[in-house]
PLY file of the C-alpha trace (Angstrom):
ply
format ascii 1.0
element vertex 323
property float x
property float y
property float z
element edge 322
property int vertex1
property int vertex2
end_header
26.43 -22.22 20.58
25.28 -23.26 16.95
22.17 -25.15 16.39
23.73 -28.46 15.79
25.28 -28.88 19.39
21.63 -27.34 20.89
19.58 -29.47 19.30
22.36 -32.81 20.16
22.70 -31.27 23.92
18.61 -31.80 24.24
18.66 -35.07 22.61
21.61 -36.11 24.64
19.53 -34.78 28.06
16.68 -37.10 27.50
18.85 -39.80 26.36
21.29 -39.43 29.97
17.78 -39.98 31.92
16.54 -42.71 30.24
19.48 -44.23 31.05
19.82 -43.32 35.00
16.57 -44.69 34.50
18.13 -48.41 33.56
20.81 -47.79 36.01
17.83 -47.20 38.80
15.65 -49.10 40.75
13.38 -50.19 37.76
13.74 -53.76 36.47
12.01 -55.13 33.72
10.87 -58.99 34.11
10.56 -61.76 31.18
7.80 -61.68 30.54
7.09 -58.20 31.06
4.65 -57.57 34.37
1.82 -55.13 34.01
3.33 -52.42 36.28
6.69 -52.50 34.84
4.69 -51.41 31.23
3.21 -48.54 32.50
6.18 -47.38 34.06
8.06 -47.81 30.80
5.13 -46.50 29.02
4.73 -43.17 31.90
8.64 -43.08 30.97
8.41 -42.85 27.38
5.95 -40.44 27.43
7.60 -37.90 29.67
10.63 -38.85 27.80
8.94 -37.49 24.80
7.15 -34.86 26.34
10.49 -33.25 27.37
12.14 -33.54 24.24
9.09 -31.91 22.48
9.37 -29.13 24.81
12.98 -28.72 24.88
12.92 -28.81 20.81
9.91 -25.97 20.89
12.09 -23.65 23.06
15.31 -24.30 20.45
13.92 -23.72 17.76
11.27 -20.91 18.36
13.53 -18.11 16.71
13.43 -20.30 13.47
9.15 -20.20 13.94
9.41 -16.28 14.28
11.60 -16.38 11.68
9.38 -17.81 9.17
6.23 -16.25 10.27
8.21 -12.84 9.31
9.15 -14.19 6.03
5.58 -15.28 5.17
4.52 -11.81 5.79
6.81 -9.12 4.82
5.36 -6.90 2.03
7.92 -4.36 0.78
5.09 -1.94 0.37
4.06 -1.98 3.95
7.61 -1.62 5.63
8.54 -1.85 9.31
8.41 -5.47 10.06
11.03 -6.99 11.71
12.00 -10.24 13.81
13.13 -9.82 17.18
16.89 -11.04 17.78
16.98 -13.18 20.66
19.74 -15.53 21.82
23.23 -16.28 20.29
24.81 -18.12 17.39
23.81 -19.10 13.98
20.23 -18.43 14.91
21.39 -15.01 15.77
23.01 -14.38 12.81
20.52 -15.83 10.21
18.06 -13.16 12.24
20.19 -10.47 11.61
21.11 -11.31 8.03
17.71 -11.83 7.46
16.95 -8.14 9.19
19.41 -6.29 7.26
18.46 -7.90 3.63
14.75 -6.68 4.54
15.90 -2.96 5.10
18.17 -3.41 1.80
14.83 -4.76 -0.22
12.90 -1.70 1.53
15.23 0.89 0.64
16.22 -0.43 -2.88
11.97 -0.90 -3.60
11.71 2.72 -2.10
14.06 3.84 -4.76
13.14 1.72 -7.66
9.10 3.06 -7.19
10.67 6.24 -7.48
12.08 6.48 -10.24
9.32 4.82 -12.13
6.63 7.06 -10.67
8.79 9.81 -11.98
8.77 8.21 -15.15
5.41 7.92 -15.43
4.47 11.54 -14.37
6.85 12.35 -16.98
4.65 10.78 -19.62
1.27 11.28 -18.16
2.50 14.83 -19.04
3.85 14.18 -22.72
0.21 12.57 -23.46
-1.60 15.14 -21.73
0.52 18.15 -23.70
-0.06 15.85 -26.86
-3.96 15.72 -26.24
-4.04 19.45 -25.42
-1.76 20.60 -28.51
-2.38 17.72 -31.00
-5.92 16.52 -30.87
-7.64 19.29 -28.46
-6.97 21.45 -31.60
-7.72 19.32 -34.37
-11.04 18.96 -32.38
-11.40 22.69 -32.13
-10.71 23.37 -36.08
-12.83 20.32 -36.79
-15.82 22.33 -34.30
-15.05 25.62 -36.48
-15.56 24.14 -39.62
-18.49 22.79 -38.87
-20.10 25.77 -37.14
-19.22 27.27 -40.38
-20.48 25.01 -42.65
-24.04 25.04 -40.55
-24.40 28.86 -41.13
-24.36 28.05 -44.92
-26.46 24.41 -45.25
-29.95 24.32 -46.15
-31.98 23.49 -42.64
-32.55 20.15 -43.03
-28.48 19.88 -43.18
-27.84 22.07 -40.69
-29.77 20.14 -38.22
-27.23 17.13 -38.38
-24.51 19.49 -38.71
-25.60 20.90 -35.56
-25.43 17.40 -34.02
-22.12 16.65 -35.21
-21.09 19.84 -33.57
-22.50 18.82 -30.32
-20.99 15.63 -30.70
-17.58 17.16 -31.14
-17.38 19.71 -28.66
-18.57 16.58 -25.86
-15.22 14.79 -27.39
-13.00 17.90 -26.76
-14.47 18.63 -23.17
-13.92 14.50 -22.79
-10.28 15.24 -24.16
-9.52 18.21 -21.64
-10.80 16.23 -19.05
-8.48 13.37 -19.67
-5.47 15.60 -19.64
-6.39 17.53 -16.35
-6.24 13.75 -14.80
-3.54 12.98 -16.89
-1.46 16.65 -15.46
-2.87 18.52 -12.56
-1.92 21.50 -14.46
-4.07 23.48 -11.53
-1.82 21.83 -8.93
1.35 23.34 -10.88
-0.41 27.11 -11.10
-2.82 27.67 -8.18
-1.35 24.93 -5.29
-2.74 21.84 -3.83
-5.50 23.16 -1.79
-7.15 24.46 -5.13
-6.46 21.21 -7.05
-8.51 19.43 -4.57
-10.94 21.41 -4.50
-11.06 21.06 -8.77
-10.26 17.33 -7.60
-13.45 16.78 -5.86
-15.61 19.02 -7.92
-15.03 16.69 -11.19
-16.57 13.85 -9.53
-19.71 15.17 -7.71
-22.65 14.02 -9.92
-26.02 13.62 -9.08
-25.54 10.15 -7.42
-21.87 11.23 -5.65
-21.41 14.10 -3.37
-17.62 15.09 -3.16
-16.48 17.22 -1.18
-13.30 18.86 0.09
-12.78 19.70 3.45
-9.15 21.63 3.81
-7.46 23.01 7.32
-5.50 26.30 6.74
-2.20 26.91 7.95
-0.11 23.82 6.98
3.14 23.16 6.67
5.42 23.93 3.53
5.60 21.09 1.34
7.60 20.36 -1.13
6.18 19.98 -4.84
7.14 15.89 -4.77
4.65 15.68 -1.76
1.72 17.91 -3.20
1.99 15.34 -6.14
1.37 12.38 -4.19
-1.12 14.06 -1.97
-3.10 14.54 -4.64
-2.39 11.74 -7.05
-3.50 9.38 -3.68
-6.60 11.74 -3.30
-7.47 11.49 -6.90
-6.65 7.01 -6.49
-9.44 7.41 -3.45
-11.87 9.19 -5.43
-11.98 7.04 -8.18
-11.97 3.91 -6.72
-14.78 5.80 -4.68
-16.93 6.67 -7.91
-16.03 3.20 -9.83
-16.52 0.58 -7.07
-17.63 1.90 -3.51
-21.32 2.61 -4.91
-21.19 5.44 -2.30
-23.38 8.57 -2.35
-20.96 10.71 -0.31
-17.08 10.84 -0.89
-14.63 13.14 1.00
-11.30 14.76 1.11
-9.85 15.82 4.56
-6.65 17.56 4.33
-5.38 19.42 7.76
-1.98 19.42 9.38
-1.31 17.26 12.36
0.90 17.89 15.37
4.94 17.60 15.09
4.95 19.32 11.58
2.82 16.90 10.41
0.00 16.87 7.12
-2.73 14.19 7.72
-4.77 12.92 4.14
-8.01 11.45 4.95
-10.26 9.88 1.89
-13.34 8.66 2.89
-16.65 7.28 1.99
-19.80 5.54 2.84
-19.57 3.25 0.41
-19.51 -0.89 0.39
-16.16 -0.84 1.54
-13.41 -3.04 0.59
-13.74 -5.73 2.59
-11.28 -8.97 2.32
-10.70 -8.35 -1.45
-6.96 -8.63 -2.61
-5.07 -5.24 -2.89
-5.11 -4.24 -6.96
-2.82 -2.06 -8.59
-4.49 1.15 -7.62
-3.84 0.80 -3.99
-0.46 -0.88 -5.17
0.59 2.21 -6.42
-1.07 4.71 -3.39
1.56 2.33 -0.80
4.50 3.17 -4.24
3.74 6.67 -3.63
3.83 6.89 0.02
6.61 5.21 0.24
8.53 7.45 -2.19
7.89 10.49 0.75
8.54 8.14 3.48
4.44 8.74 4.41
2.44 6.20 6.69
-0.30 5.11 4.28
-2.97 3.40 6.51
-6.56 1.53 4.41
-9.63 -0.09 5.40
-12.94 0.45 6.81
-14.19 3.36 8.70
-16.11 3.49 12.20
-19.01 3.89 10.33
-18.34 2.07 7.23
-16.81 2.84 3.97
-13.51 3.55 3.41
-11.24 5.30 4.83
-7.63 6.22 3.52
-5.26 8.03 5.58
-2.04 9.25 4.64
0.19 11.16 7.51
3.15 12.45 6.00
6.40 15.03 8.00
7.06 17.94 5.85
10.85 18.31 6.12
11.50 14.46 5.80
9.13 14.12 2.95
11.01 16.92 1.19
14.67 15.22 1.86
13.31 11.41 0.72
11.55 13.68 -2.67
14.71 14.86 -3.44
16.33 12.36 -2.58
14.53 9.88 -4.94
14.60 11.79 -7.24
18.13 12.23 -8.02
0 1
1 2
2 3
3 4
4 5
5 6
6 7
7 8
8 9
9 10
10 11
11 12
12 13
13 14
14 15
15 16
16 17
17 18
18 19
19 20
20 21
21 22
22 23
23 24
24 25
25 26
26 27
27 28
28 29
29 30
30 31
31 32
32 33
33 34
34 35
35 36
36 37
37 38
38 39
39 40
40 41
41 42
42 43
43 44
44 45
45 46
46 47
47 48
48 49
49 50
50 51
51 52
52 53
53 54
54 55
55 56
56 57
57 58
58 59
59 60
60 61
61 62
62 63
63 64
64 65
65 66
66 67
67 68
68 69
69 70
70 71
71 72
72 73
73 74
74 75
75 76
76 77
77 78
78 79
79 80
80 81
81 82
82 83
83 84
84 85
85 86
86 87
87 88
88 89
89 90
90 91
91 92
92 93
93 94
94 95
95 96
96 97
97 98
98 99
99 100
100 101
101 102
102 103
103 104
104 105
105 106
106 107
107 108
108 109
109 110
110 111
111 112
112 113
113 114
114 115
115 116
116 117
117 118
118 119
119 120
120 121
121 122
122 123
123 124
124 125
125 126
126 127
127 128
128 129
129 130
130 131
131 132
132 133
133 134
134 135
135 136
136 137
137 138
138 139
139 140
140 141
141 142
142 143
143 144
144 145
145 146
146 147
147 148
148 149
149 150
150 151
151 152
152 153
153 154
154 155
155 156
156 157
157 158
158 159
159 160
160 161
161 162
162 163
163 164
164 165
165 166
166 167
167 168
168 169
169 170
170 171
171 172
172 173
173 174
174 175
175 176
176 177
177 178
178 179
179 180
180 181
181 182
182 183
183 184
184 185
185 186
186 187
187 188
188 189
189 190
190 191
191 192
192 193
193 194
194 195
195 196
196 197
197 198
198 199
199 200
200 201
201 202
202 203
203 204
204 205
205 206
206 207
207 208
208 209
209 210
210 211
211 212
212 213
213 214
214 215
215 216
216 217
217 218
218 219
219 220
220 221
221 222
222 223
223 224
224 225
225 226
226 227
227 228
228 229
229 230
230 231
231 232
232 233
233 234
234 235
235 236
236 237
237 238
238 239
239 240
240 241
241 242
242 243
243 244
244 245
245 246
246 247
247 248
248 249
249 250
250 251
251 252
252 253
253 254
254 255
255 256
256 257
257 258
258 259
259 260
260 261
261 262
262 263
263 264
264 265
265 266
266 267
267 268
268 269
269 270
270 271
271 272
272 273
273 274
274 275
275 276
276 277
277 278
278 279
279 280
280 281
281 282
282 283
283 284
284 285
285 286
286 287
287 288
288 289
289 290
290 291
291 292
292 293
293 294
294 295
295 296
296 297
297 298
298 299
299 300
300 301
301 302
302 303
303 304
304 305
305 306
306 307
307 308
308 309
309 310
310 311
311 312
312 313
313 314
314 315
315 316
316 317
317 318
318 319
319 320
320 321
321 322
């Protein structure tokens, strides 16, 4: 039945018994007596009541509906409205069901292909920093260790100091590219690059520390990636806006084939601030391996990020992306 007849057939219900009503024992005098207006009155209210009601229970799939509309995020997939009923209600649910999967699936592959690209040319800058400027650094620090041997002392003191200040720049340089491309993730696997990962930001106010469960499943290189690059997210937004002494990386597998990804601190936490683009692009990532990316505060404050990602359907979605 479409919505236009339900929503007459109601209307026409309350309508019918108001006028049984008139047809009924109830008269109505000139002028109008004191108990016949509250039995009008006691009418018109249950008249109304009824038709509320009726109304409420016609239109509730709209009110679901909407409520899913208001909140469906494309980077936190899975929600869906319940089909109930029959007719254009229905159908609009449906519709509305399907074009949600489509907008997952086509976001899914979209953030894909852009995180691609921009892996691509974090590692163009970071082979340019390494090959262009690391060595222009380096001859720059040989000339200058050279030209120290031969100065007079009081120049060789600042030429000293310019040294200094140099090789800080090229260690600052080498640093950026490592972020830039895990190249340790490439040669010695992910379990070292965390490891490296964590080690880089432990300073005297941050412990960081890596915590890593042997014996997990093969994953694919895709996955690795994002296990890190989400690791390496954590840890920064850990270091830049947690003001947490104590960070931590949990890596161990899970059961059904499973690897679990657990960044956490005891930090401020996040709170009811809005999402930015770093955790924007953690939920890209996940989504590109089909993971379950879970935020928010910890039992004991903090943060905690958890990523639980399936080996062999990570590997397909990779791939899958990717092409």
């Amino acid at each position: 039945m479409s919505l236009y007849w339900r929503i007459f057939l109601l209307n026409a219900v309350v309508l019918v018994v108001a006028t049984l009503l008139l047809l009924g024992p109830v008269t109505v005098s000139t002028p109008v007596l004191f108990g016949e207006t509250l039995v009008l009155i006691a009418g018109l209210v249950v008249m109304l009541i009824a038709n509320a009601v009726l109304l409420r229970i016609g239109l509730a799939p709209l009110a679901r509906l909407t409520q899913t509309m208001v909140t469906a995020d494309l980077l936190k997939p899975g929600s869906r409205t319940t089909v109930t009923g029959h007719g254009e209600i229905a159908e609009l649910t449906t519709s509305f069901n399907a074009m949600l999967a489509r907008l997952e699936a086509e976001r899914a592959t979209s953030s894909g292909r852009a995180l691609s690209a921009q892996e691509a040319e974090r590692r163009r800058i970071a082979q340019e920093l390494h090959d262009e400027v690391g060595q222009t650094l380096t001859a720059v620090l040989l000339q200058l260790k050279h030209a120290a041997d031969r100065a007079p002392q009081p120049v060789r003191e600042d030429l000293q100091q310019a040294q200094e200040t140099t090789r800080a720049g090229l260690d600052e340089i080498r640093r950026i590219a490592r972020r830039l491309r895990p190249g340790v993730l490439e040669e010695l696997g992910l379990y070292s690059a965390l490891r490296a990962l964590t080690a880089e930001f432990a300073t005297s106010r941050l412990s960081a520390t890596a915590y890593i469960t042997p014996g997990l499943p093969p994953l694919s290189p895709a996955t690795e990636l994002v296990l890190y690059r989400i690791a390496q997210e954590g840890l920064t937004n850990t270091a830049r806006h947690a003001r947490a002494t104590r960070g931590e990386v949990h890596l161990r597998a899970l059961p059904d084939a499973r690897v679990g990804l657990l960044v956490r601190d005891n930090g401020q936490g996040i709170g009811v601030a809005a999402e930015g683009a770093g955790i924007s692009g953690m939920r890209e990532r996940a989504l590109l391996i089909g993971a379950d990316l879970d935020i928010g505060q910890g039992p004991h404050g903090g943060t905690e990020i958890r990523l639980h990602v399936t080996g062999n359907t990570a590997d397909d979605r990779s791939q899958e992306n990717a092409r």
